[in-house]
mmCIF file of the C-alpha atoms, coordinates in Angstrom:
data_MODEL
# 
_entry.id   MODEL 
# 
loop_
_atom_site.group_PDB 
_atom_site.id 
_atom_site.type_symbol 
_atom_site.label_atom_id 
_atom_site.label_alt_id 
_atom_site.label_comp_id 
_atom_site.label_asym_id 
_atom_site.label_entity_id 
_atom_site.label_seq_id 
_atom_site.pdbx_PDB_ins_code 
_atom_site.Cartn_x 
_atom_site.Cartn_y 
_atom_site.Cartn_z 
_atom_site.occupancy 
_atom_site.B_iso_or_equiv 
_atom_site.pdbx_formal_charge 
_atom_site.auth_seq_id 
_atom_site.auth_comp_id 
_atom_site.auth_asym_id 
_atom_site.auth_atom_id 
_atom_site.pdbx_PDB_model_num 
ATOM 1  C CA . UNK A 1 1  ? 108.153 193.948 121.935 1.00 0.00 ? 1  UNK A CA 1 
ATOM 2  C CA . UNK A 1 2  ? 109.186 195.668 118.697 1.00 0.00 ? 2  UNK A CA 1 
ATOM 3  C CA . UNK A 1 3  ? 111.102 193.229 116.048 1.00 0.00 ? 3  UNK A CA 1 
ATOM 4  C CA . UNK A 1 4  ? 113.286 194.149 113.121 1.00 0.00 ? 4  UNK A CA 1 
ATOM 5  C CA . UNK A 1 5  ? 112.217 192.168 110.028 1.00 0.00 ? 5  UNK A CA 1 
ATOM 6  C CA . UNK A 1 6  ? 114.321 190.931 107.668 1.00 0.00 ? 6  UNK A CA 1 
ATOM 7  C CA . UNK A 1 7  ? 112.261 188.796 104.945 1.00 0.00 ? 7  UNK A CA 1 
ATOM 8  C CA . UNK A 1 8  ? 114.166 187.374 102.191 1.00 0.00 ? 8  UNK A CA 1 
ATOM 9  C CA . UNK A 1 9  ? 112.325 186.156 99.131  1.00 0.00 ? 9  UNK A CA 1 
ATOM 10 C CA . UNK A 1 10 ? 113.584 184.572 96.178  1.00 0.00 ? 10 UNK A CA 1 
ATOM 11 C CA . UNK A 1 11 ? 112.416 182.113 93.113  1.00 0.00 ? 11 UNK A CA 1 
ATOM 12 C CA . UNK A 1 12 ? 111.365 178.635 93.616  1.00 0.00 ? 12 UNK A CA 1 
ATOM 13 C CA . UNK A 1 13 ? 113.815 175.661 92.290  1.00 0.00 ? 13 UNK A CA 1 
ATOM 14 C CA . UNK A 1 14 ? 112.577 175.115 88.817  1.00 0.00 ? 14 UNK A CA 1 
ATOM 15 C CA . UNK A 1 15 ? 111.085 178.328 88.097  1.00 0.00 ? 15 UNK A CA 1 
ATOM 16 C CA . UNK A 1 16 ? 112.352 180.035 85.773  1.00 0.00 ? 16 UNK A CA 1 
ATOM 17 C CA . UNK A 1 17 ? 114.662 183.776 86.604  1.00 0.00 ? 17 UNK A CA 1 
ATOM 18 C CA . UNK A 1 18 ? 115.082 186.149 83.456  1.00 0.00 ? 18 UNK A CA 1 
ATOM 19 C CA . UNK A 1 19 ? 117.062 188.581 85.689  1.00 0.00 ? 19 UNK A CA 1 
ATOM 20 C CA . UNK A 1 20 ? 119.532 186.201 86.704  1.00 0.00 ? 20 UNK A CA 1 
ATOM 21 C CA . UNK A 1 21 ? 119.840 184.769 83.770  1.00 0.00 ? 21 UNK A CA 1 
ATOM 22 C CA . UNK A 1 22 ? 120.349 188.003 81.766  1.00 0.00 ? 22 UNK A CA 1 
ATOM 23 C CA . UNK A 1 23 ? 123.069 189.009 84.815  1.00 0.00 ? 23 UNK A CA 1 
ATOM 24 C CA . UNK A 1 24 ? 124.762 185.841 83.969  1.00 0.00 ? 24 UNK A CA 1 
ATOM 25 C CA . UNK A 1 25 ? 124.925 186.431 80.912  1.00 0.00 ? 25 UNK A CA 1 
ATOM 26 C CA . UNK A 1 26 ? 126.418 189.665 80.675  1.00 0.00 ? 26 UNK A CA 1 
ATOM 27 C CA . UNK A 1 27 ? 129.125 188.979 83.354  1.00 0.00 ? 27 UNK A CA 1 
ATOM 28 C CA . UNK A 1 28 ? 131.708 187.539 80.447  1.00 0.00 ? 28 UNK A CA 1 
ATOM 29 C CA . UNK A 1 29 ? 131.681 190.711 78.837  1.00 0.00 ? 29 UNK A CA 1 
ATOM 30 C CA . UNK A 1 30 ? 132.406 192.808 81.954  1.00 0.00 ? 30 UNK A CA 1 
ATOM 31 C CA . UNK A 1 31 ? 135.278 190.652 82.889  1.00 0.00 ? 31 UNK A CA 1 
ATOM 32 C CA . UNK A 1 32 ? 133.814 188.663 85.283  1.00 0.00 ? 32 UNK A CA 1 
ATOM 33 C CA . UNK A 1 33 ? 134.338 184.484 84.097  1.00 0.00 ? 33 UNK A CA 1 
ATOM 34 C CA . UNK A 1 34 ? 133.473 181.577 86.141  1.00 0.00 ? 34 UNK A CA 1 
ATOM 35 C CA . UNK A 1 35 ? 130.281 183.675 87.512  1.00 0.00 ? 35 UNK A CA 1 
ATOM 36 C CA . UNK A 1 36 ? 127.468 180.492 87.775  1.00 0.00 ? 36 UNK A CA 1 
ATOM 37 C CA . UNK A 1 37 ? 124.072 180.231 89.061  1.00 0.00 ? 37 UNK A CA 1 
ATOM 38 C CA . UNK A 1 38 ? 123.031 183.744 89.632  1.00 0.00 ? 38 UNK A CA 1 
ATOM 39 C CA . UNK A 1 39 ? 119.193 184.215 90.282  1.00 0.00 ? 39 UNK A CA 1 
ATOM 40 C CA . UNK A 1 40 ? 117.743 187.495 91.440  1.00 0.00 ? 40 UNK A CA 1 
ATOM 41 C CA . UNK A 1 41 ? 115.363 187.564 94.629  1.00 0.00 ? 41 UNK A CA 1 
ATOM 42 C CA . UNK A 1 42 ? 114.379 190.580 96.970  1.00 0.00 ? 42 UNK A CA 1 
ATOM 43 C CA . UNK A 1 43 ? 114.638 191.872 100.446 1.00 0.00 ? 43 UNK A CA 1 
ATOM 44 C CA . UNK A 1 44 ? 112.268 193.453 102.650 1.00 0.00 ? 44 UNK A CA 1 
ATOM 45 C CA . UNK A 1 45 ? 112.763 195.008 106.118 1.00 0.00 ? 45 UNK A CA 1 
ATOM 46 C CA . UNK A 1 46 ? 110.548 196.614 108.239 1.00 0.00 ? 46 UNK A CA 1 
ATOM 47 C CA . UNK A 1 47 ? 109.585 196.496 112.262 1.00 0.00 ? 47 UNK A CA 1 
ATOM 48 C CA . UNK A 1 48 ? 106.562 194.818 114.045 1.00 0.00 ? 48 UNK A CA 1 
ATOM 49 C CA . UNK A 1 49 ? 105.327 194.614 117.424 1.00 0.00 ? 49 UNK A CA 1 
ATOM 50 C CA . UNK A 1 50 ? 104.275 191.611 118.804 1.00 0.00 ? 50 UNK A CA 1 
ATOM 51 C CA . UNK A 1 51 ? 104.134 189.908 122.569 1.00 0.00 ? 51 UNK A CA 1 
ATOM 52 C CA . UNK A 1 52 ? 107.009 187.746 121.652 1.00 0.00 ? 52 UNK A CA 1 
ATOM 53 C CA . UNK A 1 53 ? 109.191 186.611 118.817 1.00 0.00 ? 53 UNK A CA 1 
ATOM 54 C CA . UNK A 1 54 ? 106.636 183.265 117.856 1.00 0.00 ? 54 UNK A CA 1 
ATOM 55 C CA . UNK A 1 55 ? 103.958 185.510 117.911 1.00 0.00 ? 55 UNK A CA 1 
ATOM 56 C CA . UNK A 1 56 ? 106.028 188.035 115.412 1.00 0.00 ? 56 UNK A CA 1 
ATOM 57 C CA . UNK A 1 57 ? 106.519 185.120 113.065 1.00 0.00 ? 57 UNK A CA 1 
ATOM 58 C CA . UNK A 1 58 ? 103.404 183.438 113.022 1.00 0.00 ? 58 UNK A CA 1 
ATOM 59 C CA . UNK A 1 59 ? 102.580 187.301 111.885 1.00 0.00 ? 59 UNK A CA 1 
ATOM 60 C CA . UNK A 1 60 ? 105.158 187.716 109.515 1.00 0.00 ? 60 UNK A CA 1 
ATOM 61 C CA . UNK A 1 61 ? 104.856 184.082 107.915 1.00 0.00 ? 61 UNK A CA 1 
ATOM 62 C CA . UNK A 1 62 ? 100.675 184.850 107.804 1.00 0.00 ? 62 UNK A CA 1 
ATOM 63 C CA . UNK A 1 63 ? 101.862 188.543 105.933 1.00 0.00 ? 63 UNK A CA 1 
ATOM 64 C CA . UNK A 1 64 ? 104.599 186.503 103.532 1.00 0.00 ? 64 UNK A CA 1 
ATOM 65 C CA . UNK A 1 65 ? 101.897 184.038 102.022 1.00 0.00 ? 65 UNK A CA 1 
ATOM 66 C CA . UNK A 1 66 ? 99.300  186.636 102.081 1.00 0.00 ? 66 UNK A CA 1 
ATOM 67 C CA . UNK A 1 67 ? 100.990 189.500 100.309 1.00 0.00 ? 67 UNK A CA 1 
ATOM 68 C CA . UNK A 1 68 ? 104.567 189.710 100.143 1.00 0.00 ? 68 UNK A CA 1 
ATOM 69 C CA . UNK A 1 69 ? 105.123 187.018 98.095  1.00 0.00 ? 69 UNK A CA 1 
ATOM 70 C CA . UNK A 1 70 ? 103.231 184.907 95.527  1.00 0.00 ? 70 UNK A CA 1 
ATOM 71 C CA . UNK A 1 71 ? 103.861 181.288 97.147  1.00 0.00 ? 71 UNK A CA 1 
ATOM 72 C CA . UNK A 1 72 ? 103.005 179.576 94.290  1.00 0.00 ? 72 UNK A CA 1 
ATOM 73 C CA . UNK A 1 73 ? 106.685 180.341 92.694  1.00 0.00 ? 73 UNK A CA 1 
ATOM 74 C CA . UNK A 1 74 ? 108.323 182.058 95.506  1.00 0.00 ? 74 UNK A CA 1 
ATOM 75 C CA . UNK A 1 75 ? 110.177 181.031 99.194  1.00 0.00 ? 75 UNK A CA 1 
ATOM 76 C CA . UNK A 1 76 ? 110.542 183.335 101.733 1.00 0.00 ? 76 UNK A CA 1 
ATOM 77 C CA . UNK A 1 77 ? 113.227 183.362 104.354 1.00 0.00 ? 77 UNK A CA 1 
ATOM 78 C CA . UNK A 1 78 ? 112.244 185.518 107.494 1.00 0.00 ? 78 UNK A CA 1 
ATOM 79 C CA . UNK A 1 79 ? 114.556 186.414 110.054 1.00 0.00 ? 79 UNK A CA 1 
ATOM 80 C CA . UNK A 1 80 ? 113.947 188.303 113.651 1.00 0.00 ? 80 UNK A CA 1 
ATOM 81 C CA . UNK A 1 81 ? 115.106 190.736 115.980 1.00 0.00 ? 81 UNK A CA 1 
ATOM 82 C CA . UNK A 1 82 ? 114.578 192.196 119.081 1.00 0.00 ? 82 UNK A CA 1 
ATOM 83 C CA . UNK A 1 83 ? 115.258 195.841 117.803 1.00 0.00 ? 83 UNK A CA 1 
ATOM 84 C CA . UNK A 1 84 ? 117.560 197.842 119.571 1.00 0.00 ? 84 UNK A CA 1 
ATOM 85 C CA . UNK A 1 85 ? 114.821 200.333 121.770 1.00 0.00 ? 85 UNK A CA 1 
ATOM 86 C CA . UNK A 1 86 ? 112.686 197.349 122.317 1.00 0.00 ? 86 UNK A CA 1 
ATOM 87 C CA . UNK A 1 87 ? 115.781 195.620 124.062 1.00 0.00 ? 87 UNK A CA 1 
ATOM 88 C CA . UNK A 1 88 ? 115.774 198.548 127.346 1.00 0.00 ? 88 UNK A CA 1 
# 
């Protein structure tokens, strides 16, 4: 089965986010008050193939804490599915 990949990956609590804060920041200027809280993260999508969607992400969670993130200060969020031409 092919999957579509979805991994979302964003700070730890406690760690520190110079991007969000410096978006914060700036959003009184631009107009935009009562903004709060903003922290920067990133997304990554891609497909994988796999026998079924445990084995896709015991895969994916092995390929999060081995390269796409650093787990020391950052969570990942993964989300599956079946893609589309995998489905017929």
């Amino acid at each position: 089965m092919i999957f579509e990949v979805v991994v979302e990956v964003r700070l730890r609590a406690g760690i520190a986010d110079p991007q969000g804060a410096t978006i914060e920041r700036a959003l009184p200027a631009l107009g935009f008050v009562g903004v709060n809280g903003v922290s920067v993260g990133k997304s990554i999508r891609f497909t994988v193939q796999a026998e079924d969607e445990a084995a896709a992400h015991e895969l994916v969670t092995d390929l999060c804490h081995r390269f796409l993130t650093n787990p020391v200060i950052e969570d990942s969020e993964i989300s599956l599915q079946v893609a589309e031409t995998s489905a017929n």
